[in-house]
C-alpha positions in Angstrom: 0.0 0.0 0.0 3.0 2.2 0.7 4.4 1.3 -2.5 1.1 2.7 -4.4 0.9 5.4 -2.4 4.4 6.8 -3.3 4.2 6.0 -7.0 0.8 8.3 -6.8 3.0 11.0 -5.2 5.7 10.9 -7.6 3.4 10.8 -10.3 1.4 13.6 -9.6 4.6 15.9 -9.2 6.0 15.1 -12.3 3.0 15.8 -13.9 2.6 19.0 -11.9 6.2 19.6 -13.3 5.6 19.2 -16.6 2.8 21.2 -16.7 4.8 24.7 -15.9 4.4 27.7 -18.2 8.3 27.0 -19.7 8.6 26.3 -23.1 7.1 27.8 -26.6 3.6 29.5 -26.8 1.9 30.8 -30.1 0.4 34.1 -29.4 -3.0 35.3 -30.7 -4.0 38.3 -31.3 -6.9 39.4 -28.6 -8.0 42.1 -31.4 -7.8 39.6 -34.6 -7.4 36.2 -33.2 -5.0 35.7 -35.7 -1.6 34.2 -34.3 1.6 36.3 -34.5 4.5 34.9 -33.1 6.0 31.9 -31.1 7.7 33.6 -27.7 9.4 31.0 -25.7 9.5 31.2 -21.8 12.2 30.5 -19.6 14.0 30.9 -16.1 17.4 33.1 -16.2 18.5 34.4 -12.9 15.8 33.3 -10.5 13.3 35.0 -12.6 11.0 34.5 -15.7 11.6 36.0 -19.4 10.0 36.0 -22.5 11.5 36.1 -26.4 10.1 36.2 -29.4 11.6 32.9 -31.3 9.6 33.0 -34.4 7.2 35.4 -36.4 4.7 33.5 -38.3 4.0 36.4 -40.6 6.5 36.0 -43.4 6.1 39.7 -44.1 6.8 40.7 -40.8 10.0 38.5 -40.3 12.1 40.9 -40.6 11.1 43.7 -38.4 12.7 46.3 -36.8 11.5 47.1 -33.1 10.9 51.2 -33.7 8.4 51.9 -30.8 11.0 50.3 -28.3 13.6 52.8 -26.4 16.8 53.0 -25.6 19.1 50.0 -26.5 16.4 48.2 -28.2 15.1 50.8 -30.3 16.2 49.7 -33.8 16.6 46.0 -33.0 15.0 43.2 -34.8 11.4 42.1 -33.1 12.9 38.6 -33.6 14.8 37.6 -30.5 13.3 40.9 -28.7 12.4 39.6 -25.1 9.1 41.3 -24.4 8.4 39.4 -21.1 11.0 40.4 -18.2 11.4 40.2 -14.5 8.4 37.7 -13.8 8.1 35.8 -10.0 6.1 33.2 -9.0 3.4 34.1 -6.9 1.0 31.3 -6.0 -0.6 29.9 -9.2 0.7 32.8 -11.4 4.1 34.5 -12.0 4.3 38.6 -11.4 5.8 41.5 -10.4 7.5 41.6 -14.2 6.4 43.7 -17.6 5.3 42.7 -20.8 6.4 44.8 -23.8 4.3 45.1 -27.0 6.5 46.1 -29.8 3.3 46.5 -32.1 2.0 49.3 -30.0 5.1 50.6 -28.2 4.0 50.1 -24.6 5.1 48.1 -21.5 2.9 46.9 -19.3 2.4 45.2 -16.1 2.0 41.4 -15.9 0.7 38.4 -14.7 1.1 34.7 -16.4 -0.3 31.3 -15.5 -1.8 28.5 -16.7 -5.8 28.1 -17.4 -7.7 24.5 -16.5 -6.3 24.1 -19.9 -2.7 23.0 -19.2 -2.0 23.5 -22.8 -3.2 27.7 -22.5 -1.5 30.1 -21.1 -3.1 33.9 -19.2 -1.2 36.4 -20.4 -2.8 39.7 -18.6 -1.2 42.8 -19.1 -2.3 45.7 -16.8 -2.1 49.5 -16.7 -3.1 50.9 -13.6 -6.5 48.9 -12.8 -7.8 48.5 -16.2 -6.3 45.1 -17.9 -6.6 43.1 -21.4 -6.0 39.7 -22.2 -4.5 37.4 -24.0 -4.8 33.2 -24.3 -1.2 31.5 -25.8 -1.6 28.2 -27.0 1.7 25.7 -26.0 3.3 24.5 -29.6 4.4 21.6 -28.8 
């Protein structure tokens, strides 16, 4: 019975592990629906980032980030990291930004996963008034 019991345990935290926000999301536009880009999320210093890996309009590939300011300003959208400084916080991560290069503006932000494991919250706020976004995990 032991034996069972453990095997439960250390099957359930593996699939708790596996079912993180790391990895590569497709995002979707919340005006369009249409999907831009693939960002992929990952741990670098004890906290959370965010880069764009991929722009899935071939037109758009190439870029240049002209909202952004200083050292970014004038660098490719590609390999732009638009999610910074993000800490876990229960079952989300915050206290980081989220940069739109479309629109030029950083905001504040707040991650996690929906029921969905495969979906991800993206929220990004401006004082109390928020919009969001749902990233679907390429896998």
């Amino acid at each position: 019975m032991n034996k069972f019991i453990l095997i439960i345990a250390l099957l359930t935290s593996l699939s708790s592990f596996s079912q993180d926000i790391f990895g590569k999301w497709k995002t979707i536009d919340d005006e369009t629906g249409e999907a831009k880009s693939i960002v992929e999320i990952y741990k670098k210093n004890d906290y959370v980032f965010g880069k764009v890996v991929e722009i899935l309009n071939k037109d758009k590939r190439d870029a240049i980030c002209d909202t952004c300011e200083g050292d970014e300003k004038g660098q490719p959208i590609l390999g732009l990291e638009i999610i910074k400084n993000m800490e876990k916080s229960g079952q989300y991560y915050k206290e980081g930004t989220i940069f739109d290069p479309t629109k030029g503006k950083k905001y504040t932000c707040r991650l996690g996963l929906t029921d969905n494991k495969d979906v991800l919250q993206v929220r990004g706020y401006i004082a109390f008034l928020y919009s969001t976004q749902y990233w679907e995990r390429v896998k």
